[in-house]
Structure formats: structure tokens, C-alpha cells
KOLFIBA-168352 format. One record per residue (C-alpha): residue in three letters; x, y, z. Coordinates in steps of 0.1 Angstrom, whole numbers, plus 5000, padded with zeros to 4 digits. Example, Ala and Ser with C-alpha at 12.3 -4.5 7.8 and 13.67 -1.06 7.14 Angstrom:
ALA512349555078 SER513749895071 
% end
This chain:
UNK073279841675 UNK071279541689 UNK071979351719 UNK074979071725 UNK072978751720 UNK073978401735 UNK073678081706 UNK069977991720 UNK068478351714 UNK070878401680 UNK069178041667 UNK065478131681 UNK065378471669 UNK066178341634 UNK063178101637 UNK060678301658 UNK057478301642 UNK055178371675 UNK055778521709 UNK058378751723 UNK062178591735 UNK061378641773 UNK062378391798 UNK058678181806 UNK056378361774 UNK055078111752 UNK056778161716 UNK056277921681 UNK059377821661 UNK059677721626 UNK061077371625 UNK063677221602 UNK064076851611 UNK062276571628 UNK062976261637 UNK061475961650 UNK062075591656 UNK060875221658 UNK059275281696 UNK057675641692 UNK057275611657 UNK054475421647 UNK052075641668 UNK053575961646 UNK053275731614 UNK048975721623 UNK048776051631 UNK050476151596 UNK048575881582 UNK044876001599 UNK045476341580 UNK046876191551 UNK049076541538 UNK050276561501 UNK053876691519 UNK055476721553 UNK056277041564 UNK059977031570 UNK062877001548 UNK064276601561 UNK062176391584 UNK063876061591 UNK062275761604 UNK064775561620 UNK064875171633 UNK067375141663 UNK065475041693 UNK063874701682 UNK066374591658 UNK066474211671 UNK063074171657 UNK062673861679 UNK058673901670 UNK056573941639 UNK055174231657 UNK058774401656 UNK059474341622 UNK055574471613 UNK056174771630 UNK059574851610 UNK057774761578 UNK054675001586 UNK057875261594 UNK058975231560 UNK055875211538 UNK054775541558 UNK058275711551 UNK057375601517 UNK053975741512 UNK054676041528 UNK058076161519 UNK060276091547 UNK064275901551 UNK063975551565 UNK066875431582 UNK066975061583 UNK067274831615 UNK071274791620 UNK071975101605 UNK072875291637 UNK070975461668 UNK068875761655 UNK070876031673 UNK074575891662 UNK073175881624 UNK071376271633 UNK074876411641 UNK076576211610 UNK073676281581 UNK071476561589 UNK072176761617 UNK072777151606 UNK074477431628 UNK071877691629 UNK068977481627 UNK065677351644 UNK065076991651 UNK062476851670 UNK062476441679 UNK060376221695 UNK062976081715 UNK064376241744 UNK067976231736 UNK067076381706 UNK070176711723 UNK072876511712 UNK072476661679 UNK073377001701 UNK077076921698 UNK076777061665 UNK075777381673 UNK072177291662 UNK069077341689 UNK067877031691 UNK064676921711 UNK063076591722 UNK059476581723 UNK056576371720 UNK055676191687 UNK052276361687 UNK053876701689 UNK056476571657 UNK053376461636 UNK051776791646 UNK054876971631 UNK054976751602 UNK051176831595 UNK052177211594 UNK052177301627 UNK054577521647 UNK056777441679 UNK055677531708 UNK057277601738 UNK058077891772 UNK061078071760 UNK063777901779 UNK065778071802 UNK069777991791 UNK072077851819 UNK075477901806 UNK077777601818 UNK081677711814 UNK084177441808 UNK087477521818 UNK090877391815 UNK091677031803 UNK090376681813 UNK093276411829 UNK094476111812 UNK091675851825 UNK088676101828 UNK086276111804 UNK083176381786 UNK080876101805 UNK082476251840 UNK081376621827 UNK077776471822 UNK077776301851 UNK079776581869 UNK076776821855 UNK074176621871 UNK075276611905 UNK075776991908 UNK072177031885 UNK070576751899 UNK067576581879 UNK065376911879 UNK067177251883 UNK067477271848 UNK063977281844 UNK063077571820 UNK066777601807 UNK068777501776 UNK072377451788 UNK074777651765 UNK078377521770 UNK080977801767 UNK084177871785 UNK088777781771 UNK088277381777 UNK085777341747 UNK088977411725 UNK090077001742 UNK086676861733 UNK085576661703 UNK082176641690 UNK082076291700 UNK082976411733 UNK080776711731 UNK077476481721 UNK078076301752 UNK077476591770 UNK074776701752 UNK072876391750 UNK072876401791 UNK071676761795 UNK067876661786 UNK068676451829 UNK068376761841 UNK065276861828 UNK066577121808 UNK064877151771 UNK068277061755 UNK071977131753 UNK073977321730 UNK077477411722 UNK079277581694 UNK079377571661 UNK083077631656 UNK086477461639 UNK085777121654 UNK082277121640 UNK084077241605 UNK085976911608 UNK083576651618 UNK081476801588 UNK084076741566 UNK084676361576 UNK081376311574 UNK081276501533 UNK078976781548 UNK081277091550 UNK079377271530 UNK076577281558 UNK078977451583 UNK078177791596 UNK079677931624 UNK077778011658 UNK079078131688 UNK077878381717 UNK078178761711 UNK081078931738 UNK078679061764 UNK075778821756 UNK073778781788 UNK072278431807 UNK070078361831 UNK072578121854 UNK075878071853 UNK078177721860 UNK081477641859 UNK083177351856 UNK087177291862 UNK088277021840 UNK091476981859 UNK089776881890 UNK087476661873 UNK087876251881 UNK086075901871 UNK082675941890 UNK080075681890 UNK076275751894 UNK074775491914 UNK070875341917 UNK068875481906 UNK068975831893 UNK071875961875 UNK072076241898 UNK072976031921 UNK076876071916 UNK080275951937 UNK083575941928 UNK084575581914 UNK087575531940 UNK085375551969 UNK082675311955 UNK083074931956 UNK080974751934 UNK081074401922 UNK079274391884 UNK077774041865 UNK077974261836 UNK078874561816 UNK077974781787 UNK080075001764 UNK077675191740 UNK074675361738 UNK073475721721 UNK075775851751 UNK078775661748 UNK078875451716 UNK081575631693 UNK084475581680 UNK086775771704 UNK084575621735 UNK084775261722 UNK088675321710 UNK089275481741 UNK087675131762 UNK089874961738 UNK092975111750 UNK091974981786 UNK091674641775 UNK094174591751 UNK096674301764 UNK094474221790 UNK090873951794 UNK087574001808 UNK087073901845 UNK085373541846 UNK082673671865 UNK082073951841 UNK080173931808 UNK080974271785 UNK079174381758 UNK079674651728 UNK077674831715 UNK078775101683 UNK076075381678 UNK076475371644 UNK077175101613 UNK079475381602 UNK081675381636 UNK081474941636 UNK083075011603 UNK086175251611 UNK086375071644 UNK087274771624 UNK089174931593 UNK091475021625 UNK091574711642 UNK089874831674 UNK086874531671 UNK090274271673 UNK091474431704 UNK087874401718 UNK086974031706 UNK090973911722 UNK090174071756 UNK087073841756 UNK084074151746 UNK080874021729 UNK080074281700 UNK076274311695 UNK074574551665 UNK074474891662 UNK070974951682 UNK069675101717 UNK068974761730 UNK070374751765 UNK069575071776 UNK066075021772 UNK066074671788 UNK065974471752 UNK069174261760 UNK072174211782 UNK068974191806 UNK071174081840 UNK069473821866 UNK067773941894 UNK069274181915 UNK072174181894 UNK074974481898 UNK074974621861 UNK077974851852 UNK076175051818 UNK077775331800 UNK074475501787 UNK072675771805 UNK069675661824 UNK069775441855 UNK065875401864 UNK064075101882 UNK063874831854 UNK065875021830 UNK068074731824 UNK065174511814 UNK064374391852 UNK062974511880 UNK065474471909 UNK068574551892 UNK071274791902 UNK072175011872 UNK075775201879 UNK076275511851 UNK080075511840 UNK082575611809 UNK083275391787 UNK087475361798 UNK086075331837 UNK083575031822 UNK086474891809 UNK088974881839 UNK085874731856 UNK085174451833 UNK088874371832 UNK089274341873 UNK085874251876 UNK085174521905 UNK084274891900 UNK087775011888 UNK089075411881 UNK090575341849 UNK093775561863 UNK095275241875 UNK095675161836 UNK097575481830 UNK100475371820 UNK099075261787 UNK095975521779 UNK096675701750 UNK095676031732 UNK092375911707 UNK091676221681 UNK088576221663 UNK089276071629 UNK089476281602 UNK087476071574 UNK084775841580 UNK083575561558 UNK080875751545 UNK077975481534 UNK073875601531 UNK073075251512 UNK070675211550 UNK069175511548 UNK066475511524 UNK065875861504 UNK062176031499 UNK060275881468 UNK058876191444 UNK055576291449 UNK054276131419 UNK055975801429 UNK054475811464 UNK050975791453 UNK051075441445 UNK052275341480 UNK050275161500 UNK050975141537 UNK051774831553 UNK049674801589 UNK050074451609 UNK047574331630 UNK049174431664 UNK049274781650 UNK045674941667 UNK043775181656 UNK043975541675 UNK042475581705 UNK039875931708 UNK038676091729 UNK035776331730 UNK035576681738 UNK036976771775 UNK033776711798 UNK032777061818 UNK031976871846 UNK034676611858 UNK033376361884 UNK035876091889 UNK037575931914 UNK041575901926 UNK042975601908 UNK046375651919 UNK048875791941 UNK052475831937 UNK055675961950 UNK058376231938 UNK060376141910 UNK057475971888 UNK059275821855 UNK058175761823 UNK059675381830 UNK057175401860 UNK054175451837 UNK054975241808 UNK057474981816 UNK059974881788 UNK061174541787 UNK061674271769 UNK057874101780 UNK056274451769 UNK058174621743 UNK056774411714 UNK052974531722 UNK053774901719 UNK051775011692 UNK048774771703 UNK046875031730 UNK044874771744 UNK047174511752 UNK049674781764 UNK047074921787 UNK047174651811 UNK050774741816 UNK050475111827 UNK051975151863 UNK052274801865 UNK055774851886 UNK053975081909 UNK050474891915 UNK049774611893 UNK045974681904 UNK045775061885 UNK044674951853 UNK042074691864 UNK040675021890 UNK040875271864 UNK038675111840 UNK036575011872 UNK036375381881 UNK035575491842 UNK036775821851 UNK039775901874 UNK042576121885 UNK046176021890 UNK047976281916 UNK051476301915 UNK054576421933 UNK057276621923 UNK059276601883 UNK056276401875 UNK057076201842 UNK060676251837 UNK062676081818 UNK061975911782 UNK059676071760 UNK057475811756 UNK053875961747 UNK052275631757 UNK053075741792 UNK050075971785 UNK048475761758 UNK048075491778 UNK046475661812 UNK043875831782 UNK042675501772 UNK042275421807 UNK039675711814 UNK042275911831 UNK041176311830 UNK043676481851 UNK046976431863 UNK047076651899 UNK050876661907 UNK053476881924 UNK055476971893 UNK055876801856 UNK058776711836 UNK058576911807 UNK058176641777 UNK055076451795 UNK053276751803 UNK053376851765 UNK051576471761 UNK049576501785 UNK048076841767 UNK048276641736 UNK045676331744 UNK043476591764 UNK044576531800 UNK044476821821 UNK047676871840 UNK047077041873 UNK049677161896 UNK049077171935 UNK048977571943 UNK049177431981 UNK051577101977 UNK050677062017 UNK047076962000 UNK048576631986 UNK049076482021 UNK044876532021 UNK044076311992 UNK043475921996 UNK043375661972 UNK039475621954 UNK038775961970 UNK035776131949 UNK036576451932 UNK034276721914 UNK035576991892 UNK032677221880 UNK032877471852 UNK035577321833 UNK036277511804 UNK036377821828 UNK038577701842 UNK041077591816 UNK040477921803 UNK041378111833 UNK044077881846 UNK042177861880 UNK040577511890 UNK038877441928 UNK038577051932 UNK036076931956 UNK036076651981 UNK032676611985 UNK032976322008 UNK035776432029 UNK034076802031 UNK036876992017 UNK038277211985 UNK042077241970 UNK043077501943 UNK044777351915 UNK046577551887 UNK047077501847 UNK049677641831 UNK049377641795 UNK049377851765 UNK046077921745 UNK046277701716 UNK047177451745 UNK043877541760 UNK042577521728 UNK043577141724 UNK042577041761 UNK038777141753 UNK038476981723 UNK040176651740 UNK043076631722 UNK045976741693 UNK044576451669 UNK041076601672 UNK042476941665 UNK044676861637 UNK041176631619 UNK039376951626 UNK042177171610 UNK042076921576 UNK038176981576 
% end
């Protein structure tokens, strides 16, 4: 009789092509879905396009438009129109701008209990809620998949999180999340996929289960999963997919790696304050004063979290000194929202309704005035996440972001519990897939041709790693590195993503406006790092960018999982500290000299000399062979050319 298995080893094991299922071994997986989207997207578009394959190499690969749906530039609207003509030529969905944020129109169209999908978004785990693993990644890693190539990835260890008992009127799945990150914190889940388990699942929705799901990728943890049981069954079947149901749960017995419980019944409204969304407090012991709020997001835009934000409002008006916005994840929850006279209740207490996109979570929008107290019900809180620097972003549900626009101060929406009611997850949706844009046939593809404005550049290479580095430091940072850090995403920025060059002069421009200019000075340089260097987005232009730059190695304390996969992937070495006392030694524009390179990478072992200061460190690489394999030849894009020839 084999052994109890949890849901992550009973879905791995059924797609295992490579390695052995043991906490930390590198393993391969067969992929079943990818996505992408309007920000990550055109960078996998080239790399699909630089191999040019008769097929991709998974069943549904949907490129969708949800982060730069304004179009408020030609450059925007050339980059969605590049999205669809590759889609086109290549045999991919395309979603069209309006039609919904990528993850809300996963869950409703494709995602699959049992199955695989890999997206080059972070928040690609809300897709987790229906019992499918689901994994954000880097869009060179997605086109690598889509060219034929496996997953790759440690075998995660499993951190079971029990939910028990039954949340209060007024508290929300966002207070789990948020709940989850202040007893994980932004890095202990680090080498984990969070399996959800335990009697209070039995209370929770999928809506309310993608919340939660959507936030475990905060904690660093690969992704987060829950069942797929009766309530999966039932959002299948409103959305005319039952026939894709498959139950999944753990075996009696089956073993994890850590174990968390949660007690629903205890549970109250928190808040996570500036700037980290670990950074949690209850909401009746913070006072906060907001210009503005924001009910939506891939965390918080559905149907039972806008409804339930409606119930808070309903007979009552916005503050004066508050401007709120909503924001539905999906055309098809604007729709039933509507059909059920929920977007009334909103637009008579004074909301301002805004499309079905990403917008203000990424900074494109709602952008408050300086130093501005923001009130946001999506999931990331970061320096200039809300589109400007100095801004406070405060984490919330939507029914607390409600109270809180209504009085106009940071408000527990308990105070309104005399009129919160009960809001079940509809049992039919207006299914409509008019926006989403099937695969041509092959023989209809060939006559595509793809559409490629001219702020669209060409791809960066890079040579072959050099086996002696000499560079110099070009930067030093702190703990906590984001992805935001690196590649800043606002409105002023946004528009030039897929040009490299332009973008370039961006890269750590929150940090030191000086890094670009000195890292093209210095031709070749080193960036060392802190601790959870790179968390957050998934943006691949955090590494993209630094390559361009002449950046060879990243020397840092520890890496958030998703940037250290890019870094591989454009050819930068990522070097951890084997003595983190050593990066008190290091000085901005210090010389550095690593000899014997490919030794190096082959053993793990590297020995970095000072030569002006007089002294050595010991830096290690962790990284599996075909990773070693990409670093030497400076690159995934150079390997996968090399694979076609």
C-alpha cells in the first residue's frame, strides 16, 4: 500500500517527469497551462517568436491584457496588438483589454483541479483555490515551457495551514491573508507551498478561498493550494465547467513538513500598515485618516468581496474627504454585480466604478498626491506601489475599505453590523467568452504576421558567462530588496516596458538615481544584496534590466525565489554570502576578481577577491545542472536558439 499523500505530492507525483519528491531535490514537471499578460508578456511573445515553434507545448496558453488597459499611449495599445498577433501566430487565447484581470478570468475559464499552471505573474496561486497547483514565474521560464521545456523547481517542502471554525460577521478571507502574513511573515514560507486543510474550509467560498491563495505567494512560499471538493464542484458549474471537476483532497495520515493553525473565531478586521504586508495590526487600534480608497484587485475584486463592500455602504455616502474607487476583476463579475443591482448601491453612496484591470495596484491610476494615506484592498503595499513614491499604502478587506471610506477614518466594519448580511457565491454566472479570443488552426496561423511597434526592442544577449569576472561593485542595498525597487512601475515608466533601453535608465532609480549611469560606467559590475533579495512581482525586467547594464553577479544574503529563477535565466550568477558578516566588508565601486568561473558554477563554490582591500569572501551558488548549464552559456534565450539548431 503506498504512502498517505498531501494534495501537493498527489498533483506532483502525477506530473513528475525528473527528480525524486524530497523536500530541497531539484525535480521537472510537465506543465498544463501558462499564462501571461500585457506587462510580462511581450518579453515571452519575443522569446516564442525568436524560436518561431510550429506549436506550443501545452494544452491552453492565454495571453491576457489587464494591466495596461487605459491605453493612454500608442505604446500601450502596440504592445496589446503585438499580444494578439503573437497569440495568433502561435496558437494561444487572447484575452482582450477590459475583459478582466488574468487570474479572475484563470479561475472562471481555465483553471483545472489536478493540473499544472505556470504564470508569469506572481499572483498567478489564486488559481490554487481550485485545487489546481498553480505557480508564478518569470515570462522567460513560461516561453521556455511553451518552447518544450519542463518546470523546474526544489521539491517544495508542504506547510499545512489549518483553518478552523467560522469567520464573524464583519471579518473577512482578506483577514486570513493578512492574518497568515503576520504569523509567516514575508519569508518563512520560503521553500513551501501552503496547503490549506482543517473544519472551517467547509465556510469558505472559492472567491473567498482565491483571496487567500492569491496572498500566499507574500510569504515567499511557491504557491497556495486548497481542495478540490463540493464548493469547487459548484463554482465549475456556474461557470459551465463541471465536467472538469475532479476531486482532490489529502490522504488520512498524509505527512507535512510544518504545521499552522488558524482559529477563525478569533479572527478580527486587521490592517497591514507601510510598507510590507507583513506588517499587520488590528484595525481598532490603528487610526488612519485616507484621501482615498480601493475595492478590487486580483485579491479582492469579486463578486462576494464587492457585494459584501456594498452591504457597508448601502444607505449611506462617501466621506468628502474620501475619493473611492471600484474595481471588478472580471467583465463577468461587473456584469452579475449589475444584473443584481449592486453597481446602483455603489454609484448612490458616491463610488467611482473604473474597468475591470490591475490598474491601481500597480500605480496606473487612483495615483494619490504626495504623501497621501491610501486605504487599498489588493495585496502588496511596497514603496511606490500606489504609483508615487511617498505614499502610505494600508492593506484591508474590502467591507473594512468600505466602513472607512464611509466615515472617512480607518473604520472596523463591525460598527455596521447591524445591517451586514450573509453573501453566498452565486450559483450561475453570466457566462460570456466573446473577449477571449480562441487559437486559429495551424493552417490558418501561417499567414499571420506579427505586429511589432517601434517601442517594442529587440532582445537583449549576452555572450557566454566570462571565466574570469573582473568588475566592480555598482550597488549596495539593504534587506527586503523588491522587485518595485529594481524596476519602478508607475505611470511615467510603465509605457516603456518592452523598450530595454529606455527602461534601463530607470533600474534602481528609487534606491540611487546614479546606478545606471555607474553601471554602464563600470561595464562590468556586481550588485550585493541583503536578505529576500527581489521579492515581490515577478517582473523578469528586474533581472533583464541589470543584464543590459553589464551586471554579472548579484552577491546577496538570500533570494526571493521568482528573481533568482531570472536572474539564472539572463545569465547572472546569483551568489549567496556563506559568511553574511562578509557584507559589512564590501564598499561601493570596490574591485572584485572571480577566477575559474566555470569551476566554479560547476562546483557551487566561488572565492571573490578584494584585490585592493587585500582580502577574500566565499560565495555559494545553488542551482541545479541544467541551471548551470544556462549560466555558462549566458542565458535561457541562448540555450533555447542552441536547442532549435
Amino acid at each position: 500500500m503506498s504512502n498517505p499523500q498531501n494534495i501537493v505530492q498527489k498533483i506532483i507525483s502525477t506530473h513528475l517527469l525528473k527528480g525524486e519528491m524530497k523536500m530541497g531535490h531539484p525535480i521537472s514537471v510537465k506543465v498544463d497551462q501558462l499564462l501571461t499578460q500585457d506587462l510580462t508578456g511581450i518579453l515571452v511573445g519575443q522569446y516564442i517568436d525568436a524560436v518561431a515553434p510550429e506549436d506550443l507545448y501545452v494544452s491552453k496558453m492565454c495571453f491576457y491584457c489587464d494591466h495596461k488597459v487605459i491605453c493612454s499611449s500608442s505604446e500601450d495599445s502596440d504592445d496589446h496588438l503585438y499580444l494578439r498577433t503573437i497569440a495568433e501566430k502561435y496558437g494561444g487565447y487572447y484575452s482582450k483589454p477590459g475583459n478582466g484581470i488574468c487570474h479572475f478570468l484563470s479561475c472562471q475559464r481555465f483553471a483545472a483541479p489536478g493540473q499544472i499552471l505556470i504564470g508569469s505573474d506572481s499572483h498567478t496561486p489564486t488559481s490554487g483555490a481550485l485545487g489546481m497547483l498553480a505557480i508564478g514565474s518569470g515570462g522567460l521560464t513560461v516561453a521556455e515551457i511553451a518552447l518544450g521545456m519542463d518546470f523546474r523547481m526544489n521539491m517544495p517542502g508542504v506547510m499545512k495551514i489549518e483553518l478552523n471554525g467560522s469567520l464573524q460577521p464583519g471579518v473577512s478571507a482578506k483577514d486570513i491573508a493578512l492574518e497568515i502574513m503576520r504569523l509567516v511573515r514575508t519569508d518563512g514560507g520560503r521553500g513551501y507551498i501552503l496547503e490549506f486543510a482543517g473544519d472551517g474550509l467547509e465556510t469558505l467560498s472559492v472567491s473567498e478561498r482565491q483571496t487567500i491563495a492569491n496572498m500566499s505567494i507574500e510569504t515567499g512560499a511557491f504557491t497556495g493550494i486548497f481542495p478540490s471538493d463540493d464548493k469547487v464542484r459548484k463554482f465549475l458549474r456556474a461557470q459551465e465547467r463541471e465536467d472538469e471537476f475532479i476531486e482532490i483532497s489529502a490522504d488520512e495520515g498524509a505527512e507535512y513538513d510544518r504545521v499552522l493553525s488558524i482559529d477563525l473565531d478569533q479572527l478580527e478586521p486587521l490592517v497591514a500598515r507601510p510598507s510590507m504586508p507583513d506588517n499587520v495590526a488590528k484595525v481598532r487600534e490603528t487610526e488612519l485618516e485616507p484621501c482615498s480608497v480601493f475595492i478590487g484587485s486580483c485579491t479582492n475584486g469579486s463578486y462576494k468581496d464587492i457585494a459584501e463592500a456594498a452591504d457597508v455602504l448601502r444607505g449611506h455616502k462617501v466621506s468628502p474627504h474620501v475619493d473611492l474607487t471600484v474595481g471588478p476583476g472580471s467583465r463577468q463579475v461587473l456584469q452579475q454585480l449589475t444584473e443584481d443591482g449592486i453597481t446602483e448601491v455603489l454609484l448612490r453612496a458616491g463610488a467611482r466604478i473604473i474597468e475591470c484591470s490591475c490598474g491601481p495596484c500597480i500605480g496606473i491610476g487612483q495615483v494619490p498626491p504626495h504623501g497621501g494615506n491610501v486605504v487599498r484592498t489588493s495585496n502588496r503595499n511596497f514603496p511606490g506601489r500606489a504609483g508615487v513614491q511617498d505614499a502610505n499604502t494600508y492593506l484591508v478587506s474590502p467591507m473594512t475599505a468600505a466602513a472607512t471610506a464611509v466615515c472617512g477614518r480607518l473604520t472596523d466594519p463591525r460598527e455596521f453590523a447591524d445591517q451586514l448580511t450573509f453573501i453566498p457565491e452565486p450559483e450561475t454566472a453570466p457566462v460570456d467568452d466573446s473577449a477571449i479570443i480562441p487559437p486559429l488552426t495551424r493552417e490558418d496561423r501561417k499567414s499571420v504576421k506579427v505586429f511589432q511597434g517601434p517601442n517594442i526592442s529587440d532582445l537583449p544577449e549576452r555572450g557566454p558567462m566570462r571565466q574570469v569576472i573582473d568588475a566592480n561593485v555598482s550597488l549596495i542595498t539593504g534587506d527586503g530588496i523588491t522587485t518595485d525597487d529594481i524596476v519602478p512601475s508607475n505611470p511615467d515608466t510603465i509605457k516603456f516596458n518592452a523598450n530595454i533601453p529606455v527602461m534601463s535608465g530607470y533600474t534602481f532609480t528609487y534606491l540611487d538615481r546614479e546606478f545606471a549611469q555607474r553601471a554602464k560606467d563600470f561595464g562590468h559590475s556586481v550588485i550585493v544584496g541583503g536578505a529576500n533579495y527581489g521579492q515581490g512581482s515577478s517582473r523578469e525586467s528586474a533581472a533583464l534590466l541589470p543584464m543590459f547594464l553589464g551586471v554579472e553577479a548579484v552577491l546577496a544574503k538570500s533570494f526571493a525565489r521568482i528573481h533568482k529563477e531570472n536572474l539564472i535565466n539572463y545569465g547572472i550568477l546569483p551568489l549567496e554570502f556563506v559568511n553574511e558578516e562578509d557584507y559589512d566588508r564590501i564598499s561601493l565601486g570596490s574591485a572584485i576578481e572571480i577566477q575559474a568561473v566555470a569551476e566554479a558554477i560547476e562546483s557551487g563554490d566561488f572565492e571573490i577577491r578584494f584585490p585592493v582591500e587585500g582580502f577574500t569572501i566565499r560565495a555559494r551558488l545553488e542551482a541545479s545542472p541544467l541551471d548551470k548549464e544556462l549560466l555558462m552559456l549566458g542565458g535561457a534565450l541562448n540555450y533555447l536558439k542552441a536547442r532549435k539548431e
